[in-house]
VONU-568712 format. One record per atom (N, C-alpha, C): x, y, z; residue in three letters. Coordinates in steps of 0.1 Angstrom, whole numbers, padded with zeros to 4 digits, always signed. Layout:
XYZala/...
END
This chain:
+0009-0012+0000unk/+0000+0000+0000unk/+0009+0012+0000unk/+0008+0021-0011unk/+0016+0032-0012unk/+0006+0046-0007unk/+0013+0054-0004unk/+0009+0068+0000unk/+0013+0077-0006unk/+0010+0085-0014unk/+0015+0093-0028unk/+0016+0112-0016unk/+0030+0113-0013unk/+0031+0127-0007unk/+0040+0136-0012unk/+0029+0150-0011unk/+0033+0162-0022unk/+0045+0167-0012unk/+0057+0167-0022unk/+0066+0175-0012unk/+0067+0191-0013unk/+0077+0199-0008unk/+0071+0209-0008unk/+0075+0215-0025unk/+0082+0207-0031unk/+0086+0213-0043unk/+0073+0207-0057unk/+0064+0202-0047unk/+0048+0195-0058unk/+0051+0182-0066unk/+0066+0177-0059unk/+0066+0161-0065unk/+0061+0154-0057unk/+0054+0148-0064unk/+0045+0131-0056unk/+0059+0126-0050unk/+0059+0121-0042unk/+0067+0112-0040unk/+0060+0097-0027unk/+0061+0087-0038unk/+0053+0078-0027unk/+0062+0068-0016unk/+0050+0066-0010unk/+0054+0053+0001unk/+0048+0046+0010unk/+0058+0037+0013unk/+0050+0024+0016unk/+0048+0025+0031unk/+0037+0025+0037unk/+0041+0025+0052unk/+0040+0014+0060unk/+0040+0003+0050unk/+0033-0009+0059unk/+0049-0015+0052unk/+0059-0016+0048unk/+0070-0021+0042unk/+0082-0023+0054unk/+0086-0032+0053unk/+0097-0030+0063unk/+0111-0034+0059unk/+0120-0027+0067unk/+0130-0028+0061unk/+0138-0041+0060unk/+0149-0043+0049unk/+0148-0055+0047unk/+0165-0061+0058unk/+0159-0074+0063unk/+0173-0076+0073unk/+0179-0086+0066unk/+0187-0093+0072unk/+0198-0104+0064unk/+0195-0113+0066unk/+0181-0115+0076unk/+0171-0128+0077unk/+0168-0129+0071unk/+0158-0123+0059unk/+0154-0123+0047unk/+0160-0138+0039unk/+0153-0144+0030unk/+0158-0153+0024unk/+0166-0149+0014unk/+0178-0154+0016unk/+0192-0150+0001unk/+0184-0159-0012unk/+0189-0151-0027unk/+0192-0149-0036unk/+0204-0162-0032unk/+0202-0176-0042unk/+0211-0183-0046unk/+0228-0176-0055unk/+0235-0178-0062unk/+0241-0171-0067unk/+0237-0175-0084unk/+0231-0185-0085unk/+0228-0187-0099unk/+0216-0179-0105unk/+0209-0175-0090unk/+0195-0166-0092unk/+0200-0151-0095unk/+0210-0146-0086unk/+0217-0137-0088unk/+0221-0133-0103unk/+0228-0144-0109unk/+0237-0143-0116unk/+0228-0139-0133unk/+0217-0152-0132unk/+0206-0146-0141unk/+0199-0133-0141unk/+0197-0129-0130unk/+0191-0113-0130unk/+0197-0109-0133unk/+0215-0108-0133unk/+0223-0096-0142unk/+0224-0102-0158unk/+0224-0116-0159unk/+0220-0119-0171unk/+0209-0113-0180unk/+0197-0114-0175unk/+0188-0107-0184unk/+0185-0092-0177unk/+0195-0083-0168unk/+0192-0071-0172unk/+0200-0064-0181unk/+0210-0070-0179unk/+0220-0070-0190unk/+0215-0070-0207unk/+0210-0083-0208unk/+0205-0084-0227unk/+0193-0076-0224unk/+0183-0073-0217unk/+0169-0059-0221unk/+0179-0047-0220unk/+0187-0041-0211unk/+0193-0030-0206unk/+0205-0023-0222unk/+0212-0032-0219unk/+0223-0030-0233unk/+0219-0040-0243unk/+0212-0051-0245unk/+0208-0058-0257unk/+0218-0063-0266unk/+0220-0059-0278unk/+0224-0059-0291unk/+0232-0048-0295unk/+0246-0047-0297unk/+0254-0032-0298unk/+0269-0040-0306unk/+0272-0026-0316unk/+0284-0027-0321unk/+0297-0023-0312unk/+0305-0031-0314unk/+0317-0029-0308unk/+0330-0029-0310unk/+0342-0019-0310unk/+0351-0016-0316unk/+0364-0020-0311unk/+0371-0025-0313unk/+0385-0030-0306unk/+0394-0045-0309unk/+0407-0047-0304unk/+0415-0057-0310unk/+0417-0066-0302unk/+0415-0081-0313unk/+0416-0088-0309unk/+0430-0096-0301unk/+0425-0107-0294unk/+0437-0110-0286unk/+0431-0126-0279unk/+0439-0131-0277unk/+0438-0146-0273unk/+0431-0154-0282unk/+0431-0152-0294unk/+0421-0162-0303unk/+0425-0173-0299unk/+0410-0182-0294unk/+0411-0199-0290unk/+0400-0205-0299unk/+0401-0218-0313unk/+0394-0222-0315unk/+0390-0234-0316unk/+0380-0239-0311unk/+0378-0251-0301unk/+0374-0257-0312unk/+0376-0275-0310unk/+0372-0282-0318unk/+0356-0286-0321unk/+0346-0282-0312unk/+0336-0278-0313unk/+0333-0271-0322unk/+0340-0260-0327unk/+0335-0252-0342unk/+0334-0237-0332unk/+0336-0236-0320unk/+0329-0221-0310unk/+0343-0215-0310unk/+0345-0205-0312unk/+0357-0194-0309unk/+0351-0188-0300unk/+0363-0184-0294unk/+0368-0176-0281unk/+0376-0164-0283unk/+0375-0154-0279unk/+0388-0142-0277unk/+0385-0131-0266unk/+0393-0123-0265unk/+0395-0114-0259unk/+0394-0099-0272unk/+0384-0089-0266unk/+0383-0076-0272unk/+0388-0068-0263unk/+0396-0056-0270unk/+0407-0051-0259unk/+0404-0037-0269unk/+0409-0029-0256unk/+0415-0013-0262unk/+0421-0009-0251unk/+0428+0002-0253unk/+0437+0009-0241unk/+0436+0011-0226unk/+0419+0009-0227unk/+0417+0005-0209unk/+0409-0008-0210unk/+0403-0015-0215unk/+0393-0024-0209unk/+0393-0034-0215unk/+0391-0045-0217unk/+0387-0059-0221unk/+0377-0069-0220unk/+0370-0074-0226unk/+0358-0076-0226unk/+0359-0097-0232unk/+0352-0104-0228unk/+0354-0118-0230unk/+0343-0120-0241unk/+0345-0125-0253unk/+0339-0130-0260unk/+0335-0141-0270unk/+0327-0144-0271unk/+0321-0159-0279unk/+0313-0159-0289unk/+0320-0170-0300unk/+0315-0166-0315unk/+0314-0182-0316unk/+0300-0189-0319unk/+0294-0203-0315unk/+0294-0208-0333unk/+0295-0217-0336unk/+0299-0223-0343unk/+0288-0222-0357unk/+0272-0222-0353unk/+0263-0216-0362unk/+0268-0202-0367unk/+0273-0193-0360unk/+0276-0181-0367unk/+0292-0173-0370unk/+0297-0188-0371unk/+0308-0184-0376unk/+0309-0182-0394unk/+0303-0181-0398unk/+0301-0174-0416unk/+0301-0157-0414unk/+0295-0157-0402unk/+0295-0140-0403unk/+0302-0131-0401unk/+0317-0134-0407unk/+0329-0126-0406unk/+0338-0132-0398unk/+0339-0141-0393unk/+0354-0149-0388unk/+0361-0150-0392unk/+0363-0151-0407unk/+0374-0145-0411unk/+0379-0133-0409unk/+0376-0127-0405unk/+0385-0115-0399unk/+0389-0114-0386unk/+0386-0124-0377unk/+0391-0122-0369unk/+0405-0133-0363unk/+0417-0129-0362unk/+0432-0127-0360unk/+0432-0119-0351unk/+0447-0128-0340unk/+0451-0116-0330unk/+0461-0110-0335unk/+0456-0098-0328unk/+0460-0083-0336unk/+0456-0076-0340unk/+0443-0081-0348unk/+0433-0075-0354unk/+0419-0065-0351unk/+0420-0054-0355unk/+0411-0045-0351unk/+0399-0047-0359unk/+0386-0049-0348unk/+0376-0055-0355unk/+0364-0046-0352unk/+0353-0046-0358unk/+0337-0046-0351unk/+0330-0053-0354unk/+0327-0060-0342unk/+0319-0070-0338unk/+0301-0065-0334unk/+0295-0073-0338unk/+0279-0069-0336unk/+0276-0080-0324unk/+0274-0078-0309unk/+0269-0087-0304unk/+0257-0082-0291unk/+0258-0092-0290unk/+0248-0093-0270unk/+0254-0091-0258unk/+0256-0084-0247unk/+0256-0086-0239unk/+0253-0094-0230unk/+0256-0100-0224unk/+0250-0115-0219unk/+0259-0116-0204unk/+0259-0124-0195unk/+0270-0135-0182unk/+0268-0147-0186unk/+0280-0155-0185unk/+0287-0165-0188unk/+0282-0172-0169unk/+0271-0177-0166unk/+0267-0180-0154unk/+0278-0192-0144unk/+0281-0200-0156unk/+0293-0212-0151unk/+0302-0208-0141unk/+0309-0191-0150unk/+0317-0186-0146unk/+0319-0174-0133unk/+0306-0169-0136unk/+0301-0159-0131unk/+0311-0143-0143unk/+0310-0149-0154unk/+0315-0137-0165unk/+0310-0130-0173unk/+0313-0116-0172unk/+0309-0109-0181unk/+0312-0111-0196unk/+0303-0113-0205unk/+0305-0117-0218unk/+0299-0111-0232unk/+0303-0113-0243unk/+0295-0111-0256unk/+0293-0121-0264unk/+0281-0122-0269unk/+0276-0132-0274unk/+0280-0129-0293unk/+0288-0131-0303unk/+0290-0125-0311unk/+0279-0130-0322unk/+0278-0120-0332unk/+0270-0127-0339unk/+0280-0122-0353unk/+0285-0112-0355unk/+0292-0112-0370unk/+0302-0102-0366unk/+0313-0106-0372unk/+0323-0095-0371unk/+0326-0088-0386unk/+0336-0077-0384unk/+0339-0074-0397unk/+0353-0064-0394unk/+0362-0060-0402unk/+0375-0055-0401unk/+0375-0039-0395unk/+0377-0036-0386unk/+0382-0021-0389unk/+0386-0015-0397unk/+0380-0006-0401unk/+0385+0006-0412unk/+0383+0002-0426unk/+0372-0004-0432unk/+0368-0008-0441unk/+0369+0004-0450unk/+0365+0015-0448unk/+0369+0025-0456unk/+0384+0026-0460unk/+0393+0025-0452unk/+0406+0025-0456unk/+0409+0013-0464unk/+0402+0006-0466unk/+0405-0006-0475unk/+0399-0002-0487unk/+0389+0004-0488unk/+0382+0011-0498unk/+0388+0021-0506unk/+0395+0031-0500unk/+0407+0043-0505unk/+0419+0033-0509unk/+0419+0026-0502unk/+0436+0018-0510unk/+0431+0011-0521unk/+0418+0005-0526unk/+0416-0002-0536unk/+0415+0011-0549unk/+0412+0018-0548unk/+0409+0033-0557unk/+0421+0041-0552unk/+0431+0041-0549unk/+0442+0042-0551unk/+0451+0039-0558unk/+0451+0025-0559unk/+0458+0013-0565unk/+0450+0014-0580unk/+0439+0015-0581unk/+0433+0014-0594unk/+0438+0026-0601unk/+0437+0039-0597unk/+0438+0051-0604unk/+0454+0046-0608unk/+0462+0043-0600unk/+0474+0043-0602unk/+0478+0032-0617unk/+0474+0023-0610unk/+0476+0008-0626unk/+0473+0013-0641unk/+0457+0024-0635unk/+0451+0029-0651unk/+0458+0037-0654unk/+0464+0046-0651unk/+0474+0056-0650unk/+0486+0054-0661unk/+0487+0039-0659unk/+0503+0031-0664unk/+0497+0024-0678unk/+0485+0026-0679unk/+0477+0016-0689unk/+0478+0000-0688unk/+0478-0002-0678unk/+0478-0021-0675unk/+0460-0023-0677unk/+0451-0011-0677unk/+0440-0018-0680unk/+0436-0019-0692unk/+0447-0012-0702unk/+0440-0006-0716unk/+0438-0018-0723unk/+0427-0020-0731unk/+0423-0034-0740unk/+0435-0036-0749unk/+0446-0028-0754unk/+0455-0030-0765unk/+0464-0037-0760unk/+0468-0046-0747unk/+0475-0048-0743unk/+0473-0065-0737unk/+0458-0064-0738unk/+0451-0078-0730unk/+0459-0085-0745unk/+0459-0104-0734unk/+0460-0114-0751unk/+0449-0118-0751unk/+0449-0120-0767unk/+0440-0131-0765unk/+0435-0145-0758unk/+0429-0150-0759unk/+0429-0163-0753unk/+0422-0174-0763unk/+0437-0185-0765unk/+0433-0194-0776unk/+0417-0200-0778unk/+0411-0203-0785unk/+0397-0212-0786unk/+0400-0225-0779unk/+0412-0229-0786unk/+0417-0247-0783unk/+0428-0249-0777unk/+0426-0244-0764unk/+0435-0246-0757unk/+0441-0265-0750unk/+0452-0264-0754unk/+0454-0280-0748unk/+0460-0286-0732unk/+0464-0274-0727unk/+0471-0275-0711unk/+0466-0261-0707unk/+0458-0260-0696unk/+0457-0252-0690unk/+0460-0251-0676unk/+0467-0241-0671unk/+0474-0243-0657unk/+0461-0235-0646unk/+0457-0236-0637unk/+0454-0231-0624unk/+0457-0229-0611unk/+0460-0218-0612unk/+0463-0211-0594unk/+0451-0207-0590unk/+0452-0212-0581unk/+0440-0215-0568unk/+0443-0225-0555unk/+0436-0222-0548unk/+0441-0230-0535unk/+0437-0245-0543unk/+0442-0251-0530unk/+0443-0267-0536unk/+0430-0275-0532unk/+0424-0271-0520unk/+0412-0278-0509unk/+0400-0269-0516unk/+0400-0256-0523unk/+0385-0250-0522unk/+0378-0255-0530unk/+0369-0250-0532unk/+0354-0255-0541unk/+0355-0251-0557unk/+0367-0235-0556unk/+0367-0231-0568unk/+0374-0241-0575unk/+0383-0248-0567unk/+0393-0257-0579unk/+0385-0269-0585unk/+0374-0271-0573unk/+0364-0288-0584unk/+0354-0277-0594unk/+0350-0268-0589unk/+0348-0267-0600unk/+0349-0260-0609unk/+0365-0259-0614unk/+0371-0255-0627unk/+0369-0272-0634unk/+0374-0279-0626unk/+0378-0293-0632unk/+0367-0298-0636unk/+0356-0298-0628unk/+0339-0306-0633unk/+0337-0297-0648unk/+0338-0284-0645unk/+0335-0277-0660unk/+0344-0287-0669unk/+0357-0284-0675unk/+0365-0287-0679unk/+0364-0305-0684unk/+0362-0312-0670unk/+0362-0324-0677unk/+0348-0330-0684unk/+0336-0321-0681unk/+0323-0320-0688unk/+0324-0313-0704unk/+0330-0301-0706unk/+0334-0296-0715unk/+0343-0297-0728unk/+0356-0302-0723unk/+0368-0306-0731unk/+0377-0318-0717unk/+0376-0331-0725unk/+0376-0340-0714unk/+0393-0341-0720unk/+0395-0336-0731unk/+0411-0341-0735unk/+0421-0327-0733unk/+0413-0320-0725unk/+0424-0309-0721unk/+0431-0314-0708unk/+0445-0307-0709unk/+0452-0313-0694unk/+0454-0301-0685unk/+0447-0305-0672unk/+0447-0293-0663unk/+0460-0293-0654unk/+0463-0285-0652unk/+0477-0282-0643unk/+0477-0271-0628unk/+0477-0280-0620unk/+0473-0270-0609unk/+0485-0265-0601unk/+0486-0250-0599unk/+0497-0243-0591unk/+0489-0243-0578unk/+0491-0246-0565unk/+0480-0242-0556unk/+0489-0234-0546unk/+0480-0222-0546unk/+0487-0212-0534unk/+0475-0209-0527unk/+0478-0199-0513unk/+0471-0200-0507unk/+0465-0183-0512unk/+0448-0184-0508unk/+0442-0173-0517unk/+0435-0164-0509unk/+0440-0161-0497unk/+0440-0155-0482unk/+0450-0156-0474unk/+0448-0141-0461unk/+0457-0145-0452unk/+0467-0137-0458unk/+0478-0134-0444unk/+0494-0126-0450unk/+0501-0136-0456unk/+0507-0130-0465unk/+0515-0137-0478unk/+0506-0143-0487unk/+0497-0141-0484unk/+0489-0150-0499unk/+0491-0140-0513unk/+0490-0131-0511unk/+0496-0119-0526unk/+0509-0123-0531unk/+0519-0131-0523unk/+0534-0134-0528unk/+0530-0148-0533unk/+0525-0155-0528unk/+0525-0170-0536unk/+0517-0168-0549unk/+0509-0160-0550unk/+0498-0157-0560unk/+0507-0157-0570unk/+0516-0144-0568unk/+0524-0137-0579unk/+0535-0145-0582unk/+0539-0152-0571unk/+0553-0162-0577unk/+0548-0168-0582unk/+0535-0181-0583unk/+0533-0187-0591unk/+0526-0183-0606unk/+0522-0171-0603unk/+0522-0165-0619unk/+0533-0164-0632unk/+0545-0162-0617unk/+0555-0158-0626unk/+0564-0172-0633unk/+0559-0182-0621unk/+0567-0193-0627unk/+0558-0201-0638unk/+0547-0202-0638unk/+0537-0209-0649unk/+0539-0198-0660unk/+0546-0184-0659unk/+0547-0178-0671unk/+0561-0179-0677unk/+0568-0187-0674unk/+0586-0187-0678unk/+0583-0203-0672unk/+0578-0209-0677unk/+0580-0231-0675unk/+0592-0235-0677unk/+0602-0230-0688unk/+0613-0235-0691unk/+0625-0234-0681unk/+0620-0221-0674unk/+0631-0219-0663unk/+0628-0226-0650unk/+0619-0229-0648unk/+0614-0232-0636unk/+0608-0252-0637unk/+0611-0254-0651unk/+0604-0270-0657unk/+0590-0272-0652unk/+0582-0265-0660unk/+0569-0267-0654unk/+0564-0268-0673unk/+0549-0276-0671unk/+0548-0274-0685unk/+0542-0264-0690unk/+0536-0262-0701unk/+0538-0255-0709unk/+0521-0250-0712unk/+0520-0238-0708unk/+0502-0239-0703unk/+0498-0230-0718unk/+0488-0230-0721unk/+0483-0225-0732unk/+0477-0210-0729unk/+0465-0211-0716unk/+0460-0202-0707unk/+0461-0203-0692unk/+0458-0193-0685unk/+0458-0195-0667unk/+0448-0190-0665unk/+0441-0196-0659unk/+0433-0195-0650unk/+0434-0188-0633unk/+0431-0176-0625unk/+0437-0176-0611unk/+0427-0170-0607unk/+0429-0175-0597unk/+0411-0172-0588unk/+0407-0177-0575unk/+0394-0175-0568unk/+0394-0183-0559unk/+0375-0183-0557unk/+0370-0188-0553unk/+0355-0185-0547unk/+0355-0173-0540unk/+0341-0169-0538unk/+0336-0153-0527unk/+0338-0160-0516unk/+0339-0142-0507unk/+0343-0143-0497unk/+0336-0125-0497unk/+0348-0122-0486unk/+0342-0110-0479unk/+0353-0097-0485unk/+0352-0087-0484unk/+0361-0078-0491unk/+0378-0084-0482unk/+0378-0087-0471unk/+0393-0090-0468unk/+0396-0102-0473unk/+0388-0115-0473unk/+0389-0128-0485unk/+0395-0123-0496unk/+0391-0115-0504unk/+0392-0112-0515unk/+0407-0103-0519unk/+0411-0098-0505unk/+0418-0088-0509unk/+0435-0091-0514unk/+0437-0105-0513unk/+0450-0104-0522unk/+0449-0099-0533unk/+0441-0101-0541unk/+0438-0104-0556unk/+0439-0085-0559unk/+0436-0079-0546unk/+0439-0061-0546unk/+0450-0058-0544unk/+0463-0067-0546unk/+0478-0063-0540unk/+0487-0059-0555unk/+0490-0044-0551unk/+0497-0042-0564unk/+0508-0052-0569unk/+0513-0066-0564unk/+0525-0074-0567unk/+0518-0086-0577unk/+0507-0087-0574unk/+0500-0102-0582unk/+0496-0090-0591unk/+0488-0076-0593unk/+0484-0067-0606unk/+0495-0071-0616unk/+0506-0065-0610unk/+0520-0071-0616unk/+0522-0078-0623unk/+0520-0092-0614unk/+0529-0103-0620unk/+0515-0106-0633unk/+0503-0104-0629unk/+0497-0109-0640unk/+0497-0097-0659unk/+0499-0088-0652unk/+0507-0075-0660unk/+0516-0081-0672unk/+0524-0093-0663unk/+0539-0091-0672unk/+0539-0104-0674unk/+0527-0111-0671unk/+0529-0128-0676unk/+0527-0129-0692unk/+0532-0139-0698unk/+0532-0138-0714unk/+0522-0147-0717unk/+0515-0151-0709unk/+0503-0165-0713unk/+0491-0154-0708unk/+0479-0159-0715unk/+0468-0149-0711unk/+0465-0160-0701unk/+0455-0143-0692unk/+0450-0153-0679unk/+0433-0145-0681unk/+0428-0153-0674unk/+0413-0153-0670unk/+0416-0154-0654unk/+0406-0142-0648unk/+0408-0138-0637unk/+0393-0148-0632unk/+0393-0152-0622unk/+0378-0158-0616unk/+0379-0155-0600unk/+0374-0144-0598unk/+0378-0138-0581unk/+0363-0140-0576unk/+0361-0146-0567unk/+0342-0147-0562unk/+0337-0147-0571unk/+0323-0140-0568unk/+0308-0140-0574unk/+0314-0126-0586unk/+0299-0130-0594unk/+0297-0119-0603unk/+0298-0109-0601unk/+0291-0103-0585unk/+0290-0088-0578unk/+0305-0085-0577unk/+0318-0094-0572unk/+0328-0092-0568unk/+0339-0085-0583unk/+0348-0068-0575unk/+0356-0069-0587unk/+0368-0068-0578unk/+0382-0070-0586unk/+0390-0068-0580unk/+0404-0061-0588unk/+0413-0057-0582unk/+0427-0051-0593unk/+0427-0061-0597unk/+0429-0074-0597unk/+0431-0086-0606unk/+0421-0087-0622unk/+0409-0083-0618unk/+0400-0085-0628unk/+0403-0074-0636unk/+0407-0063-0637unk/+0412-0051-0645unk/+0424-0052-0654unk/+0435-0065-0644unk/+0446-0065-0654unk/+0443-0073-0665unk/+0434-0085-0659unk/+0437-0100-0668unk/+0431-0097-0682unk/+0436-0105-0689unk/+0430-0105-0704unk/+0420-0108-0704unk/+0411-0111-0694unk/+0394-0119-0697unk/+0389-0120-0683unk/+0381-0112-0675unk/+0371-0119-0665unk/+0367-0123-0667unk/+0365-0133-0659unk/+0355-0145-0657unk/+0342-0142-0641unk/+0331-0142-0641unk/+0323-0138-0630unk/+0327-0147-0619unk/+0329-0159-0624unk/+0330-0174-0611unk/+0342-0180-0620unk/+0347-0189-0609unk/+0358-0198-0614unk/+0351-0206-0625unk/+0336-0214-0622unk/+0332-0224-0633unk/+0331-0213-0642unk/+0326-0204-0650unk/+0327-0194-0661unk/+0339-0196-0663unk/+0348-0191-0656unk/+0363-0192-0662unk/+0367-0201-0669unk/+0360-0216-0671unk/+0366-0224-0671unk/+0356-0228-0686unk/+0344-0225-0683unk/+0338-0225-0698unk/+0348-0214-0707unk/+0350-0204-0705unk/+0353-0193-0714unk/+0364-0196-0718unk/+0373-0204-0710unk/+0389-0211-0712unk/+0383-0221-0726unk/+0375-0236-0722unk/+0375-0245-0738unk/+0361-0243-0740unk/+0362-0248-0754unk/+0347-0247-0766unk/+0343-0263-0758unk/+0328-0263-0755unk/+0320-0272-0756unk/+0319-0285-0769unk/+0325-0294-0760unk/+0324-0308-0771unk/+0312-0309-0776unk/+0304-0316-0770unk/+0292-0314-0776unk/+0285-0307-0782unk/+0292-0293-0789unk/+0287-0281-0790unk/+0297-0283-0802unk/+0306-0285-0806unk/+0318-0286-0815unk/+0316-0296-0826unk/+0305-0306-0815unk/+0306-0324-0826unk/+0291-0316-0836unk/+0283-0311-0828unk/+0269-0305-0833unk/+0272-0297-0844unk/+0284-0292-0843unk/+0287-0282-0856unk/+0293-0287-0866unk/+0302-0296-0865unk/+0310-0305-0870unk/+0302-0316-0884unk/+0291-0316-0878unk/+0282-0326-0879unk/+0271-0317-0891unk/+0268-0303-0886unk/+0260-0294-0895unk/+0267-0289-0907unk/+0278-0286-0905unk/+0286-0286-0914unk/+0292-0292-0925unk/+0292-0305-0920unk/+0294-0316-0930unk/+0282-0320-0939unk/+0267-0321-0930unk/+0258-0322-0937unk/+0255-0308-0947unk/+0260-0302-0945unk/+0258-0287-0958unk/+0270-0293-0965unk/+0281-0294-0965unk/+0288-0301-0975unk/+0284-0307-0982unk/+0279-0319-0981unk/+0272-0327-0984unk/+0262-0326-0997unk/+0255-0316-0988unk/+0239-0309-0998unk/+0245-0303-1006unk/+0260-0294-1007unk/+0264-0286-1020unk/+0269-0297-1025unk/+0279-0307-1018unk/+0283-0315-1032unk/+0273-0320-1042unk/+0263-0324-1036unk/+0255-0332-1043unk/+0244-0326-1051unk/+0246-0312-1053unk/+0238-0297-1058unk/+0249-0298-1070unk/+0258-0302-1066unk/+0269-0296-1076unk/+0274-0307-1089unk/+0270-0322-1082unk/+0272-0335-1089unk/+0258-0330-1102unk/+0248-0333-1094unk/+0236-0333-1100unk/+0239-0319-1117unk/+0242-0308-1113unk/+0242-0300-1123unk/+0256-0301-1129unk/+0263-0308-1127unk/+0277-0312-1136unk/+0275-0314-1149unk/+0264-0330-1146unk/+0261-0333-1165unk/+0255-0322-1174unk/+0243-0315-1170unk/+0243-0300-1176unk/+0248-0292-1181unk/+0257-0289-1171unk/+0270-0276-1174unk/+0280-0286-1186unk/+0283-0294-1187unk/+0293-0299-1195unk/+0286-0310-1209unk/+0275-0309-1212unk/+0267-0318-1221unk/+0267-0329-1223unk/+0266-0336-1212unk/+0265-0351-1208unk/+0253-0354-1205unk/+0245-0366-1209unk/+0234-0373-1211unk/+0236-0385-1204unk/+0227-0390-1196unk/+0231-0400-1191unk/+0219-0412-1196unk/+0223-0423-1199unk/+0222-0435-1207unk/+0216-0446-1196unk/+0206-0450-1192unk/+0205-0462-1189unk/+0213-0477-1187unk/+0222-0479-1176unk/+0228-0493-1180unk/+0222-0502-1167unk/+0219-0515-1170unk/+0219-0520-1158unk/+0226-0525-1148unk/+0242-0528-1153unk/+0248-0534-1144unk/+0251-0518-1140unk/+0254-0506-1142unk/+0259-0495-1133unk/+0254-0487-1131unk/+0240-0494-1132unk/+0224-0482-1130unk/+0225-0473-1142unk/+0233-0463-1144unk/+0236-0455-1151unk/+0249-0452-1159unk/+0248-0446-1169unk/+0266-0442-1173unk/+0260-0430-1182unk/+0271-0425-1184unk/+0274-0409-1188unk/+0283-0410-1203unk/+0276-0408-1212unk/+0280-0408-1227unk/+0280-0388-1228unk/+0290-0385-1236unk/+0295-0372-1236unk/+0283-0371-1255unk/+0276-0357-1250unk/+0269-0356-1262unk/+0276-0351-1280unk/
END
C-alpha cells in the first residue's frame, strides 16, 4: 500500500508504510539466481550493440565455438562466437586484429562472467581498404595495365591449361567438373597457393611468374591460366587487390582469366587479366569450346557439305553436255553428247 506525498517542491513522492526494512534474515538470492538477474538485465538494458577493438587470445575449439578477448587501451571484454555463426565474418578475426563486432551482452553463469555473445564480425577501417583499392586502381590505369590494346587473347583450343588457386576450395572442383564435362582431353595443371591471409599476394604472384617462364622453372607448358578463388568477404578477397599479383599478371606472357568470387565481386586482378570470368566455373567454360557443342557443328557442317556436293554432282552433266544413258549393271553411265 503506497501513499503518494506532495513534497514541498509538488513532486509526488510515494510510500510504503506498511513495508519493512529488509534484514539479512530475509531469504538469500542463490548465486545462480543472482547471476541470471544480471543476465537478463544485461541483454533488455544493453541488448544488441556494435563494438570496436583488438583482438587478442584467439582460441578455437574443436567444437566449431571461438573464443577471444576484445581489448583497447583501458578495458577488455570476453567474448564468444558459436559455431552456427561463424560465416559472419570470422574471417577477420586474427590476434592483432582491429575488429567490429555486432553482439549481445550476456553472463557467462558457469563462470560468473561478463560476456559477448558474437553474432558477426567485420574489419576495422573498411573504408581504408576502400581508399587503398581506388588508389591502386587510379594508379595501374594511369600506367595503362587496364588498356584493351595490351590484354591477349585467349586461344579457342587450348590443350594445357594451368590453375592457381588453392588446392582444398570448391573453386578448384569446379574448374575441373567444368573442364572435364566440356573438353575432357584438355590437361589441367594445378599451381596451388594460398588465396588469403598474409603472404597470400606473394604466392599468388610467384606462381604467376613461374607458370609464365616453364622453361626456367620446368613446369609445362600452359596455353592459358586460369587464377582465382570463390567469394568471400572484401578482406577474402583482398589479395587479388595487392599491387604485386596486378604485376605479376601485367607481365605474364600467357593470357590469364581472372575468376575472383561471385559476379558482384571486382577486383585489381579483374582489370589486369586478359578476360574476366564472374566465377571460377565461367572461367573455365570461357577457357574451352564445348564438345558437344563442337561435334553438333562439326556434324551441321558436314551435312551442308554434303547438300552442296550433291547440288553440284547433279548440275555437272548439264553444265558440260553429258546425257546420261541407262545401263543395268551400273544403274547408269554418262555418254559425252
Amino acid at each position: 500500500f503506497l501513499l503518494e506525498i506532495i513534497s514541498a517542491s509538488g513532486q509526488l513522492s510515494p510510500v510504503d508504510l506498511f513495508s519493512r526494512p529488509k534484514t539479512p534474515e530475509e531469504k538469500a538470492l542463490s548465486v545462480t539466481q543472482l547471476l541470471r538477474r544480471m543476465k537478463n538485465l544485461l541483454e533488455v538494458q544493453v541488448g544488441e550493440v556494435w563494438i570496436e577493438g583488438e583482438v587478442s587470445n584467439l582460441k578455437k575449439q574443436g567444437s566449431g565455438h571461438w573464443y577471444f578477448s576484445l581489448k583497447d587501451e583501458g578495458a577488455q571484454i570476453q567474448c564468444a562466437m558459436f559455431g552456427a555463426r561463424k560465416r559472419q565474418g570470422a574471417e577477420a578475426l586474427e590476434d592483432g586484429a582491429k575488429v567490429r563486432i555486432f553482439a549481445e551482452a550476456s553472463v557467462y553463469e558457469a563462470r560468473g562472467q561478463l560476456q559477448v555473445i558474437v553474432q558477426k564480425a567485420e574489419r576495422a577501417g573498411m573504408g581504408d581498404l576502400q581508399a587503398k583499392f581506388e588508389a591502386l586502381k587510379r594508379k595501374l590505369q594511369a600506367e595503362g595495365l587496364f588498356d584493351a590494346e595490351r590484354k591477349k587473347p585467349v586461344p579457342r583450343f587450348p590443350q594445357v591449361i594451368g590453375i592457381i588457386t588453392s588446392g582444398t576450395g570448391a573453386a578448384l572442383q569446379d574448374i575441373l567438373n567444368v573442364l572435364k564435362r566440356r573438353a575432357p582431353w584438355v590437361q589441367p595443371v594445378l599451381f596451388p597457393v594460398r588465396v588469403q591471409g598474409r603472404g597470400a599476394e606473394i604466392e599468388i604472384a610467384t606462381a604467376i611468374e613461374k607458370m609464365g617462364n616453364p622453361e626456367a622453372f620446368g613446369y609445362p607448358c600452359c596455353d592459358v591460366l586460369i587464377v582465382g578463388r570463390g567469394g568471400g568477404s572484401i578482406e577474402d578477397l583482398w589479395s587479388f587487390n595487392e599491387e604485386v599479383v596486378a604485376r605479376a599478371i601485367a607481365a605474364c606472357p600467357i593470357p590469364i582469366i581472372s575468376a575472383v568470387g561471385h559476379e558482384i565481386d571486382f577486383t585489381i586482378a579483374d582489370f589486369v587479366a586478359d578476360l574476366r570470368a564472374p566465377t571460377p566455373s565461367a572461367a573455365a567454360e570461357l577457357a574451352v569450346a564445348d564438345a558437344a557443342e563442337l561435334l553438333a557443328r562439326l556434324r551441321q557442317s558436314t551435312a551442308e557439305w554434303l547438300r552442296q556436293a550433291r547440288e553440284q554432282l547433279r548440275a555437272f552433266p548439264a553444265r558440260r553436255g553429258i546425257f546420261k544413258t541407262w545401263c543395268p549393271a551400273t544403274r547408269w553411265r554418262a555418254a559425252f553428247a
